[in-house]
Structures are given as structure tokens and as C-alpha cells.
KOLDO-887826 format. One record per residue (C-alpha): residue number from 1; residue in one letter; x negated, y negated, z negated. Coordinates in steps of 0.001 Angstrom, whole numbers. Example, Ala and Ser with C-alpha at 12.3 -4.5 7.8 and 13.67 -1.06 7.14 Angstrom:
2
{atom 1,"A",{-12300,4500,-7800}}
{atom 2,"S",{-13670,1060,-7140}}
# end
This chain:
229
{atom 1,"X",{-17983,-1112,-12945}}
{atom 2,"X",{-16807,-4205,-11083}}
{atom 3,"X",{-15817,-7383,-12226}}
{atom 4,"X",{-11855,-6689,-11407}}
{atom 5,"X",{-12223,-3428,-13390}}
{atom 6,"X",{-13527,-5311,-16484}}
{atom 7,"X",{-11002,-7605,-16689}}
{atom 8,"X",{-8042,-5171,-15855}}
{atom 9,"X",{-9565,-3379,-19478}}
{atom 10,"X",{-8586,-6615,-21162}}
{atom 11,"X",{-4692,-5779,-20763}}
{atom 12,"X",{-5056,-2273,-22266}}
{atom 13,"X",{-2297,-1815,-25257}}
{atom 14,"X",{-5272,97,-27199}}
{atom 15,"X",{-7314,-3429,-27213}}
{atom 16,"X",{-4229,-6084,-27541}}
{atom 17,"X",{-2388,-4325,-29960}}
{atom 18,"X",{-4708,-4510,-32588}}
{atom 19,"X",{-5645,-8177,-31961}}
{atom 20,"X",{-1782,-8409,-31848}}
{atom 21,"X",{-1645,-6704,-35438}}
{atom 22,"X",{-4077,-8797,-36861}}
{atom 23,"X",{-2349,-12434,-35939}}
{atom 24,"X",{828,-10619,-37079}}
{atom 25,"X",{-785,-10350,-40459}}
{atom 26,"X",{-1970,-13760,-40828}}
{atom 27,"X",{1629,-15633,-39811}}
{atom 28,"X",{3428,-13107,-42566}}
{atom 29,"X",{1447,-14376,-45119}}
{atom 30,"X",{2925,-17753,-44471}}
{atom 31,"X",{5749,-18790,-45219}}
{atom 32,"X",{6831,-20788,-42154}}
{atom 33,"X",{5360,-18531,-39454}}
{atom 34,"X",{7446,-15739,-40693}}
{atom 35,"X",{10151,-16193,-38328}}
{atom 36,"X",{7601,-16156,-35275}}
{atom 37,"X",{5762,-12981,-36821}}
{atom 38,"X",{9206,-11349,-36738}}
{atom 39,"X",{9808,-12232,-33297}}
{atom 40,"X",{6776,-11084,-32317}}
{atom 41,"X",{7161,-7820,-33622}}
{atom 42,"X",{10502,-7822,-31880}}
{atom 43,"X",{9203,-9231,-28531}}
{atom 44,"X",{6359,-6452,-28576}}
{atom 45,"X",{8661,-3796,-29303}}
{atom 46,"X",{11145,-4812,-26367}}
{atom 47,"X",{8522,-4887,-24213}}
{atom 48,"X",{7350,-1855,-24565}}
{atom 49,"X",{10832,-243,-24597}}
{atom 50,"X",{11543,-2010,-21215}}
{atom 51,"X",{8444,-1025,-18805}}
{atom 52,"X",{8463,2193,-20634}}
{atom 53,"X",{12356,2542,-19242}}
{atom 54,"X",{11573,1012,-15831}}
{atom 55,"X",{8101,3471,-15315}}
{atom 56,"X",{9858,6663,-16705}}
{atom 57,"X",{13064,5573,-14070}}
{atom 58,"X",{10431,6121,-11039}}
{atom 59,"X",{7773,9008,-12061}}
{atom 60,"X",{10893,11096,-13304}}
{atom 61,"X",{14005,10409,-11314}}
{atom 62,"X",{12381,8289,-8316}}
{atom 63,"X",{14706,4898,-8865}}
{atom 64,"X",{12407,2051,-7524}}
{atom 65,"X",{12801,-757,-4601}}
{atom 66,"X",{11278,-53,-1655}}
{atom 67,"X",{11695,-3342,-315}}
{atom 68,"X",{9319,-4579,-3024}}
{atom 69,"X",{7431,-1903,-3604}}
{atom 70,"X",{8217,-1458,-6925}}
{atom 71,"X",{7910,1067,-9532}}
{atom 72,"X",{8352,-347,-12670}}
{atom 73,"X",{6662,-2945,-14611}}
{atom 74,"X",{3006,-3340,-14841}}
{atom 75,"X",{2110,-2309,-18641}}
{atom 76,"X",{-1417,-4471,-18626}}
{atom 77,"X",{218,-7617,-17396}}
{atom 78,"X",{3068,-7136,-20154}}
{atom 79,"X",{751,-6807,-22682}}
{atom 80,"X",{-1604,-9435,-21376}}
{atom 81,"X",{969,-12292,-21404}}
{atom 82,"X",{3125,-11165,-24667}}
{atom 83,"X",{149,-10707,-26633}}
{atom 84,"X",{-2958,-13252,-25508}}
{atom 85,"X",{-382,-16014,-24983}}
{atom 86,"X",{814,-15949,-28692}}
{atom 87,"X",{-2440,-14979,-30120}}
{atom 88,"X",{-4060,-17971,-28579}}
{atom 89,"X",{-1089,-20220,-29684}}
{atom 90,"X",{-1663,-19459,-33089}}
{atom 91,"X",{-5688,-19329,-32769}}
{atom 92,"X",{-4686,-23266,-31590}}
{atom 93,"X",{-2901,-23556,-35098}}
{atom 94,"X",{-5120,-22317,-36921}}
{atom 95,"X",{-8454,-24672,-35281}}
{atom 96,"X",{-6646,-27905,-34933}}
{atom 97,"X",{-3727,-27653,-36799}}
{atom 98,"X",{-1766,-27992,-33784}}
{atom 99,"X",{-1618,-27683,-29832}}
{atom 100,"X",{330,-24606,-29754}}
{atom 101,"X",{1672,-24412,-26527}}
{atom 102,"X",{-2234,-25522,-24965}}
{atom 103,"X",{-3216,-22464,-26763}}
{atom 104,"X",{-323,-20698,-25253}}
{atom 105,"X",{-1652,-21997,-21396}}
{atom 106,"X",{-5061,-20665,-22108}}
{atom 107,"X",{-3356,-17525,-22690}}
{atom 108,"X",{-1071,-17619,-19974}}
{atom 109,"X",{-4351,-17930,-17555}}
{atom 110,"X",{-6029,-15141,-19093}}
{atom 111,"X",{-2613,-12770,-18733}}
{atom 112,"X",{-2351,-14187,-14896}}
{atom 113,"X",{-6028,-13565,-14525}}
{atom 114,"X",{-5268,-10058,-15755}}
{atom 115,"X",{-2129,-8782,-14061}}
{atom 116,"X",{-4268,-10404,-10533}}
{atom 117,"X",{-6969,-7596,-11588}}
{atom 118,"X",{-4063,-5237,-11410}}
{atom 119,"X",{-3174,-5568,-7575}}
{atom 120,"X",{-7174,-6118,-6766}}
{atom 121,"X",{-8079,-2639,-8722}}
{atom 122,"X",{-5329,-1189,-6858}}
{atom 123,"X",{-3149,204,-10014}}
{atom 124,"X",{84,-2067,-9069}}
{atom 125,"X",{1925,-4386,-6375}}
{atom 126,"X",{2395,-7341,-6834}}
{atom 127,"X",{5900,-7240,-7338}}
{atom 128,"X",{4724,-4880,-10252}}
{atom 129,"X",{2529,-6848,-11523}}
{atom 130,"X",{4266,-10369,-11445}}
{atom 131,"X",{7487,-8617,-13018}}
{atom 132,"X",{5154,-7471,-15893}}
{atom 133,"X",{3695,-11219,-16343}}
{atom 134,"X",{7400,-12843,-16430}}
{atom 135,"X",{8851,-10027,-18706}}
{atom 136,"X",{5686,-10555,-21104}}
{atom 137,"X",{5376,-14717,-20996}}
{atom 138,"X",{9333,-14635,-21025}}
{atom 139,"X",{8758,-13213,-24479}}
{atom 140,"X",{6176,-14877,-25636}}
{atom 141,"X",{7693,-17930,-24985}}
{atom 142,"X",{10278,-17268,-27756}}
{atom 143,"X",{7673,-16088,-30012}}
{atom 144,"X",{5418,-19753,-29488}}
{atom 145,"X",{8816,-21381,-29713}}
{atom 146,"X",{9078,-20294,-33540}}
{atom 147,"X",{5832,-21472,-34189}}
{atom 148,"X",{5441,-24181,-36691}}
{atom 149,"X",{4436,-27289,-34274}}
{atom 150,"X",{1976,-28253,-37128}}
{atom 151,"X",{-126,-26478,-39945}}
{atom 152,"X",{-1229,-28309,-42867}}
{atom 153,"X",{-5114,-28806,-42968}}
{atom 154,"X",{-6378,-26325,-45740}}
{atom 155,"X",{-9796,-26071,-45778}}
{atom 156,"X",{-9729,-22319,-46630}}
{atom 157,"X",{-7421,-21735,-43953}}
{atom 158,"X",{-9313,-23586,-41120}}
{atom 159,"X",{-12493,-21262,-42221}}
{atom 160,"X",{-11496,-17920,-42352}}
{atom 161,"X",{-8714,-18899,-39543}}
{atom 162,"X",{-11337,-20815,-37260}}
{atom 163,"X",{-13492,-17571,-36635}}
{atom 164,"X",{-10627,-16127,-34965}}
{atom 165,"X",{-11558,-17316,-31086}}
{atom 166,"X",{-14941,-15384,-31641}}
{atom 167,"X",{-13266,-12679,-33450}}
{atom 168,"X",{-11557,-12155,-30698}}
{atom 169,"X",{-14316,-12396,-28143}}
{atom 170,"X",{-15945,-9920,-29505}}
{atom 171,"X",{-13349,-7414,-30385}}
{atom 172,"X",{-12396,-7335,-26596}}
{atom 173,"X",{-15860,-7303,-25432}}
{atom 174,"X",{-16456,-4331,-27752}}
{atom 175,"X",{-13595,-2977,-26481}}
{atom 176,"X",{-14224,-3268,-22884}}
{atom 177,"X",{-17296,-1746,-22840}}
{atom 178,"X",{-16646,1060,-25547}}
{atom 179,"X",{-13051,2117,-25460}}
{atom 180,"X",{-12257,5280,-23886}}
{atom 181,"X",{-9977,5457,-21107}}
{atom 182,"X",{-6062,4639,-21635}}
{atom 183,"X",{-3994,7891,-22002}}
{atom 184,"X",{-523,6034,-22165}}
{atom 185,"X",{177,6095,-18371}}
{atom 186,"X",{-275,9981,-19122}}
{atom 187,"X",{1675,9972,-21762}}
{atom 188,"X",{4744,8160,-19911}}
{atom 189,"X",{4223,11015,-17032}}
{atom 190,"X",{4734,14034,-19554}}
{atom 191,"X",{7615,11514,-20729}}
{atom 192,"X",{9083,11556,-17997}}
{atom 193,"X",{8723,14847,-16445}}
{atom 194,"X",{10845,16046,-19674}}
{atom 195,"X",{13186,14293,-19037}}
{atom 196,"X",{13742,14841,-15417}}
{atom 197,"X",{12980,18815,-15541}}
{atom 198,"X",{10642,17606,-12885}}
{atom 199,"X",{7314,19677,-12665}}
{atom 200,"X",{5554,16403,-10365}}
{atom 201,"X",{6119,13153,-10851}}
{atom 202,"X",{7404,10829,-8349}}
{atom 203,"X",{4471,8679,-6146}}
{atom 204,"X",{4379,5614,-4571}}
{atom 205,"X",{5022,7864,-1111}}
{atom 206,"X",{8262,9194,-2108}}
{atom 207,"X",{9211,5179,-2551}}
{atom 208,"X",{8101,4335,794}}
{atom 209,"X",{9739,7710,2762}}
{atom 210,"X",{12998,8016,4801}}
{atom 211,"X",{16277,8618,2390}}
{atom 212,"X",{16188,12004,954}}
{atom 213,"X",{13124,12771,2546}}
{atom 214,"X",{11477,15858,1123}}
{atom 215,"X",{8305,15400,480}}
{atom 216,"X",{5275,17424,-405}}
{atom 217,"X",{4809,17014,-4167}}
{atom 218,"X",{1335,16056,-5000}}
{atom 219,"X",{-245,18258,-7838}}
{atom 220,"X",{-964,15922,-11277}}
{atom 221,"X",{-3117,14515,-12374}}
{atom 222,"X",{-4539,14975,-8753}}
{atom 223,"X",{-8444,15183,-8785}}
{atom 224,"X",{-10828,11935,-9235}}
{atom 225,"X",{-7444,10002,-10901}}
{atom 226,"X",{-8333,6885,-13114}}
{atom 227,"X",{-5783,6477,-15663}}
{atom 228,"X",{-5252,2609,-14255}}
{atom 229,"X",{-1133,2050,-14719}}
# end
């Protein structure tokens, strides 16, 4: 496995979402990070509703831009940036008591670094790609924003809190290497085919062919596929 194809893992919904779950539990339980935990269950949901919309658009009906090369949003950079920038926002919190939007730039790298791996393992434009980072940091951004700009220093906190960073390492490391594949790019396919009535999905070629070309519909999943959207 290359070095792209590791780090395109760390934007899988299967790995953030948990992480994502975790935080979520720790701002509920106080009482003025409630508002942000709320948002973030909001901005998470929204998300998901939007490059779900925008992927299920192209594979079943075909509506893209050519011009860009786009098919809909990249799910790994969404994920990336609405879930690593908060998580390391609050992981700030939690360490120093405050620096949440430097937590929320080391979190922003690690999303770019993660929708790049997307173009360089082939799965998405750039267009793709980028438009998955903006929606995802657009929403973050509101989440941080709710963030208390200080927490209290409670020494009980700042323990169990403080291990979070390595928590974290590890959880993603585990999950790079052990994870199984991603099935929700398969999922949005069926998705989308029942929608349509379509038996194929749309493909990137149908994007890029002459207006109301007909083209030969590729079988799915065709043989060899990674599940990398």
C-alpha cells in the first residue's frame, strides 16, 4: 500500500465518525460546549445529506459539470475537514485550556493533506475534492465558532481529556491498517440506481462525452474496482 493510499484511509466515515462520536460525548457533558456539540451533530448531518445529494445527482441521473469535471463532492475530504478540524479544536481545549482555532489549523492541514490523497490515488478531481474540503471546513468553522474560547483548568479534566491526541493516534492507526474496505460509495450506487430505474450507474465518461451521447454502459462494480469515492 502506498503512502497516498494510507492517508486517503484517514478520511473514511467508518474511522472519523467514531472519533467524531466520542468528542461529541465529552462537549455534552459540559455545560458550555453544548451548543457546539449540537452544531456538530447538525454540521455532520448536513454534510452528509449534501455530498450524498450531489453523488446520487451524477451515478443516477448523470447531472455533473463537465467543465470541472465534477461529480459530486468528495466524501473523504468532507469528512476529513468537518470532523479532524473540530476534534482537534477541542483536543486544544482540553490540553491547554485554550488555542482552539490552532487546534482547528492542525486539523485543517490534516483534512487538506487528505482530500490531496484523493486526486493523487485517483478517486476524485480536484474540483471534487476541493468542493468537499470547503463544504466540510465551511462547517466546521461554525462548529469551532461555538466553542468556549477558554476551559477552566480542572485537573481531572486535563487527565482523562489530555490522552485524547494519542487516543486518537492510535484509533486511526488501528484503523488504517485493520478496517475493512468502505462499502458507502456502494451503498450510494444501489442508492442511486433506485432511484433513477437505472440498471448502471453513470461514469466519469458519460461526463466527459458529446450531449446526449449514448454510451456503452459499463457493467458494476466492473472487475479489480477499489471502493475509493
Amino acid at each position: 500500500m502506498t503512502l497516498w493510499l494510507l492517508i486517503t484511509r484517514l478520511g473514511e466515515a467508518q474511522i472519523l465518525l467514531p472519533a467524531a462520536g466520542l468528542a461529541l460525548l465529552l462537549l455534552a457533558q459540559r455545560e458550555d460546549s453544548r451548543a457546539a456539540a449540537l452544531r456538530w451533530a447538525l454540521a455532520l448531518g448536513l454534510g452528509t445529506l449534501v455530498t450524498t445529494v450531489s453523488k446520487v445527482a451524477f451515478l443516477g441521473f448523470g447531472w455533473g459539470i463537465a467543465a470541472l469535471d465534477f461529480t459530486g463532492f468528495s466524501g473523504h475530504s468532507m469528512y476529513a475537514a468537518s470532523v479532524d478540524i473540530p476534534l482537534l479544536a477541542t483536543c486544544a481545549l482540553a490540553l491547554f485550556g485554550r488555542g482552539r482555532w490552532g487546534g482547528a489549523l492542525a486539523g485543517a492541514a490534516l483534512a487538506a493533506l487528505i482530500a490531496v490523497s484523493r486526486v493523487e490515488v485517483g478517486a476524485h478531481s480536484v474540483s471534487e475534492a476541493i468542493a468537499g474540503f470547503v463544504l466540510g471546513g465551511s462547517l466546521a468553522a461554525w462548529v469551532v465558532a461555538a466553542l468556549p474560547t477558554r476551559w477552566p483548568a480542572q485537573a481531572a479534566l486535563r487527565t482523562a481529556v489530555g490522552l485524547a491526541p494519542l487516543g486518537l493516534t492510535l484509533w486511526l492507526a488501528a484503523g488504517v491498517a485493520w478496517a475493512p474496505p468502505p462499502v458507502t460509495h456502494s451503498l450510494v450506487v444501489r442508492l442511486s440506481l433506485a432511484l433513477s430505474g437505472r440498471e448502471h450507474p453513470y461514469t466519469r465518461a458519460h461526463l466527459h462525452a458529446m450531449p446526449r451521447a449514448r454510451l456503452p454502459v459499463r457493467s458494476w462494480p466492473p472487475a479489480g474496482d477499489t471502493d475509493l469515492a
